[in-house]
C-alpha positions as CSV (number, residue, x, y, z in Angstrom):
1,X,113.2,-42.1,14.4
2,X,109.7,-41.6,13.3
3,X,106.5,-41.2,15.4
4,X,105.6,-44.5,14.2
5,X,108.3,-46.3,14.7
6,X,108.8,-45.0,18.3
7,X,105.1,-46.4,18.7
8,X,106.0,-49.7,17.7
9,X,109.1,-49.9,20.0
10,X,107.5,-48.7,23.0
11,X,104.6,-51.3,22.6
12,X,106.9,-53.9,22.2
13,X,109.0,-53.1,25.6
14,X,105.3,-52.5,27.1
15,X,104.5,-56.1,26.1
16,X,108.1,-57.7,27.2
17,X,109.2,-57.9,23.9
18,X,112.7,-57.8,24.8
19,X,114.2,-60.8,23.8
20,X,115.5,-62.3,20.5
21,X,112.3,-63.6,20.0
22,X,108.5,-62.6,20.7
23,X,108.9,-63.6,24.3
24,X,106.3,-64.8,26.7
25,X,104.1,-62.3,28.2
26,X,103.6,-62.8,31.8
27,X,100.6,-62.4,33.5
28,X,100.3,-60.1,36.4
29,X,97.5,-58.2,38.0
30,X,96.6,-56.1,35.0
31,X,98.1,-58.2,32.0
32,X,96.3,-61.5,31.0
33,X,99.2,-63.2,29.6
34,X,99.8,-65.5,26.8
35,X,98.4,-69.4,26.0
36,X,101.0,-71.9,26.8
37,X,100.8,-75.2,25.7
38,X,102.3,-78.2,28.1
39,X,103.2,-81.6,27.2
40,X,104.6,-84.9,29.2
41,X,105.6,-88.3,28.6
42,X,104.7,-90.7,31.0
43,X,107.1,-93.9,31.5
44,X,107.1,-95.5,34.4
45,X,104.5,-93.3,36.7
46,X,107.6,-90.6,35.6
47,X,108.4,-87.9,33.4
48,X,110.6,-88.8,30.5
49,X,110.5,-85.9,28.6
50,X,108.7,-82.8,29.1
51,X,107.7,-80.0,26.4
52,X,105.8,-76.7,27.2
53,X,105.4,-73.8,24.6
54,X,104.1,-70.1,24.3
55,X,101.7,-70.1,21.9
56,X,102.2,-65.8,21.7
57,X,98.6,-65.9,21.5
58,X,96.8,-63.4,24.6
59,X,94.0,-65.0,27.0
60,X,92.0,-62.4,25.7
61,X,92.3,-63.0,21.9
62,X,91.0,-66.4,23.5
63,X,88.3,-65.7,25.8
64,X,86.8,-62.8,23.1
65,X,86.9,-65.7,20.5
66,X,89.7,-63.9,17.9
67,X,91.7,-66.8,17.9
68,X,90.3,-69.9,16.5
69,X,92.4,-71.7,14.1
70,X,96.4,-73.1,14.9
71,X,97.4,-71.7,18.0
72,X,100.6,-73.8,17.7
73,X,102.5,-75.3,14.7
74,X,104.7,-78.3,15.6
75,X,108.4,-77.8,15.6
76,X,111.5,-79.9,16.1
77,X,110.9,-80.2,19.9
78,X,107.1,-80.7,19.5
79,X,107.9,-83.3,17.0
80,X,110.6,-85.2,19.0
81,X,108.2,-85.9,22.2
82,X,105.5,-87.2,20.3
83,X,108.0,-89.9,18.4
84,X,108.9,-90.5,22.4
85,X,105.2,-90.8,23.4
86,X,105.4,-93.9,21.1
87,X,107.7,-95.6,22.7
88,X,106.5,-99.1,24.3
89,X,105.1,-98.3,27.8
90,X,104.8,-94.6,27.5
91,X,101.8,-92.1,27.1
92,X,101.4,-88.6,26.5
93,X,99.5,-85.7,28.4
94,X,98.8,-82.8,27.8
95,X,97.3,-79.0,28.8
96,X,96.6,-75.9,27.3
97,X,96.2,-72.7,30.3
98,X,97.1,-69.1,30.6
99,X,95.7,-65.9,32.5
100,X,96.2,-63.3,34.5
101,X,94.5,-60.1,35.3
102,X,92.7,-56.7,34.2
103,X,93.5,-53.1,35.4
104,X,89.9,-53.5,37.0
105,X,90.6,-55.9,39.4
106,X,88.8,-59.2,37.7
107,X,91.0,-62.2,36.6
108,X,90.6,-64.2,33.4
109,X,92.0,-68.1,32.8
110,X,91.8,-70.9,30.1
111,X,92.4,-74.6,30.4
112,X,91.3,-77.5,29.6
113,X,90.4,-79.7,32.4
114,X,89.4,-83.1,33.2
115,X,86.9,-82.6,36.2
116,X,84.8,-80.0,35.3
117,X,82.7,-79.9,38.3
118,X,85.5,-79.4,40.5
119,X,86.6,-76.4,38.9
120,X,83.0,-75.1,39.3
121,X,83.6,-74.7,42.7
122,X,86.1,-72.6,43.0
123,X,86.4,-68.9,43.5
124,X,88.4,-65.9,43.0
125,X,90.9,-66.3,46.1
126,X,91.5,-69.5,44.0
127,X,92.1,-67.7,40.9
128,X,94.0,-65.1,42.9
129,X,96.3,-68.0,43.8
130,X,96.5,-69.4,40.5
131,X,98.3,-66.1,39.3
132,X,100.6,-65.9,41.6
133,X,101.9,-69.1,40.5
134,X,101.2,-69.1,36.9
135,X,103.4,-65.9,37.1
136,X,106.2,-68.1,38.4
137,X,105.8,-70.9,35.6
138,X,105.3,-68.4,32.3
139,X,108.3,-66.4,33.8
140,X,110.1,-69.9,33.6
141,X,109.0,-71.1,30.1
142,X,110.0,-67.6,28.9
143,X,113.5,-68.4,30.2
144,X,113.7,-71.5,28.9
145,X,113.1,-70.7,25.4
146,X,115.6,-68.3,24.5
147,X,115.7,-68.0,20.7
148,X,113.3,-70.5,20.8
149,X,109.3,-70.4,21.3
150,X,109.6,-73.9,22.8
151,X,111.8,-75.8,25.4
152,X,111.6,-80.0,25.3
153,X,113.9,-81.1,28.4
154,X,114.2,-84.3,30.0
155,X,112.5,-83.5,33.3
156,X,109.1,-82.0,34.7
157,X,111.8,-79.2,36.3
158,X,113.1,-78.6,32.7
159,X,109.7,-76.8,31.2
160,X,108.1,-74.7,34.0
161,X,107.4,-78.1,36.0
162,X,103.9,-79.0,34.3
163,X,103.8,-82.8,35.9
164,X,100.4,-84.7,35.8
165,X,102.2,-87.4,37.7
166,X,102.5,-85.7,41.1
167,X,99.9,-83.8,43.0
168,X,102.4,-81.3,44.6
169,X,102.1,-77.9,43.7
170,X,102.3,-77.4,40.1
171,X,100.4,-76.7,37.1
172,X,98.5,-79.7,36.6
173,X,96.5,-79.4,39.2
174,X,96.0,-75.2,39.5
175,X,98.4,-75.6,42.6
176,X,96.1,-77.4,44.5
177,X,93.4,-74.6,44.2
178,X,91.4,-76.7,41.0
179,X,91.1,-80.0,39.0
180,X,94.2,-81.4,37.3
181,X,94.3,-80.4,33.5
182,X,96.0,-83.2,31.7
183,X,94.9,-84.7,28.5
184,X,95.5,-88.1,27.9
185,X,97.1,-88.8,23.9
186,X,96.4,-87.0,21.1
187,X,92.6,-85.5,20.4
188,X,90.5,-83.1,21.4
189,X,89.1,-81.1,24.8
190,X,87.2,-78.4,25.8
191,X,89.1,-74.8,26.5
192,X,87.1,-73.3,29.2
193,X,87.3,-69.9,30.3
194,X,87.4,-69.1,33.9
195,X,87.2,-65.4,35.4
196,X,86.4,-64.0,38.3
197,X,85.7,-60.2,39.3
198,X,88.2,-59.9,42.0
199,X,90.9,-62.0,43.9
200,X,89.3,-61.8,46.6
201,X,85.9,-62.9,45.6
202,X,84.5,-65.9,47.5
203,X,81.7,-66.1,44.8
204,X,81.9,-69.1,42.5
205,X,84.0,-68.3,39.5
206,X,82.5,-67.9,35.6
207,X,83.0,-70.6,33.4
208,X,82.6,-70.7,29.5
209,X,83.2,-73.1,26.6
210,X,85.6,-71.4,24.5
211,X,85.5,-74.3,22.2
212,X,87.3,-77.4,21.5
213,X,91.2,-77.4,21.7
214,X,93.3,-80.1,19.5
215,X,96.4,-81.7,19.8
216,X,97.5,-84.0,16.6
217,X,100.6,-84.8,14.7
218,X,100.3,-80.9,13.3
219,X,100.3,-78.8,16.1
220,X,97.7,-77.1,18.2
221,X,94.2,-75.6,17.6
222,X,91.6,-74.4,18.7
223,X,87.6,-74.5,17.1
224,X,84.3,-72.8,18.3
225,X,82.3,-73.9,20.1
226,X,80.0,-76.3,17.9
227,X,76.1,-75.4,18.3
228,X,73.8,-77.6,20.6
229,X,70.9,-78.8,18.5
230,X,67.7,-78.8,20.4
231,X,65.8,-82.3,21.0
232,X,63.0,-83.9,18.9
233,X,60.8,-83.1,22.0
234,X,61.4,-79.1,21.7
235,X,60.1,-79.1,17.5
236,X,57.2,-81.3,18.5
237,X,56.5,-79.2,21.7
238,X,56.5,-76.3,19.4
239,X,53.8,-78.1,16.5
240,X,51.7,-79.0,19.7
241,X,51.4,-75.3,20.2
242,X,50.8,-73.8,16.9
243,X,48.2,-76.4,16.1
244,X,46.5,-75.6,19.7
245,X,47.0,-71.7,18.6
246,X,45.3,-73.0,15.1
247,X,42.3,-74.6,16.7
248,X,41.7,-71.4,19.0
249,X,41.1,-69.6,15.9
250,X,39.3,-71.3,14.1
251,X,36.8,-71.6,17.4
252,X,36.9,-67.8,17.5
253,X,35.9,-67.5,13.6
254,X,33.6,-70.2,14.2
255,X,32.0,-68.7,17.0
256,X,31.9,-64.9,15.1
């Protein structure tokens, strides 16, 4: 076996690799983790079917802005609960979230979110408490996929318990530590990017726009962060002052 090939195998079992497919990589204190993607339909006030997916694409790639473009192309199970969100009476939701940690202590998430201000206040023992339990639910999905980089079951329980229906502590709500994440029906959201430089940091956490995240009939994606253009007032502010900086010098030539 050549040096290069021993490379690639060690990485690989470095990044849990192990399985017959590229498995999910699960966050812990110094690993970020993968994106997953997480899907319900409601019937009912219940779960009817329940889909959640690793996208194999790092929080990182995500927060350094490497990975705009489809983070997720529909497959057969992806396909099969949004022909079972149409159904009379039932409605979809959905999330995108990930994270973990770095080797220096600090902690980096993404989700989407649906109450941004309450996310604001929140700080890293909230984040700290995020990973535990984020480790718990990407260890989950990663079991649940086998050969597969999806799992579509029949039950919140089925897919790493993502359930916007119940405030108990699950995903949809950062285990009680943050706002609930859910997306109602196809469209778009804001990613946001959350970190924090410690676990147990009682400062606020860091939030970004990582740009707008889109669910449709073709998968997932993800798009920077569109520019804010700057109000009428600011360009006629700024003629106010170069005409005032005109008429200063032409008192000054006057004056000479």
């Amino acid at each position: 076996m050549n040096n290069f090939i021993k490379v690639g195998v060690a990485g690989a079992l470095a990044l849990g690799y192990v399985s017959a497919h590229a498995g999910a990589v699960i966050p812990s204190s110094s690993n970020t983790g993968d994106v997953f993607l997480f899907a319900d339909v409601i019937q009912g006030g219940s779960v009817t079917a329940a889909f959640a997916a690793d996208t194999t694409v790092k929080v990182d790639n995500v927060t350094g802005g490497t990975a705009f473009g489809t983070l997720y192309a529909t497959d057969g199970n992806l396909s099969t609960l949004l022909s079972d969100a149409q159904a009379s009476g039932a409605s979809l939701q959905w999330a995108v979230v990930g994270g973990g940690g770095h080797s220096d202590g600090s902690l980096s998430f993404v989700s989407t979110v649906n109450n941004l201000s309450t996310l604001q206040n929140r700080n890293g023992v909230n984040e700290g408490n995020w990973l535990t339990h984020f480790i718990n639910t990407a260890t989950l999905v990663n079991t649940n996929t086998g050969t597969n980089p999806s799992v579509l079951a029949t039950s919140a329980g089925g897919a790493a318990n993502w359930d916007p229906t119940t405030l108990l502590s699950n995903a949809s709500n950062w285990y009680l530590n943050g706002p609930t994440n859910a997306i109602t029906g196809l469209g778009s959201a804001t990613l946001y990017g959350v970190t924090s430089p410690a676990s147990n940091s009682t400062n606020p956490v860091t939030i970004t726009n990582l740009g707008t995240v889109t669910l449709s009939a073709g998968g997932l994606s993800l798009s920077a962060p569109s520019a804010v253009p700057l109000p009428a007032a600011v360009w006629l502010l700024g003629s106010g002052i170069l005409g005032l900086v005109g008429i200063g010098r032409r008192k000054s030539s006057a004056a000479a």
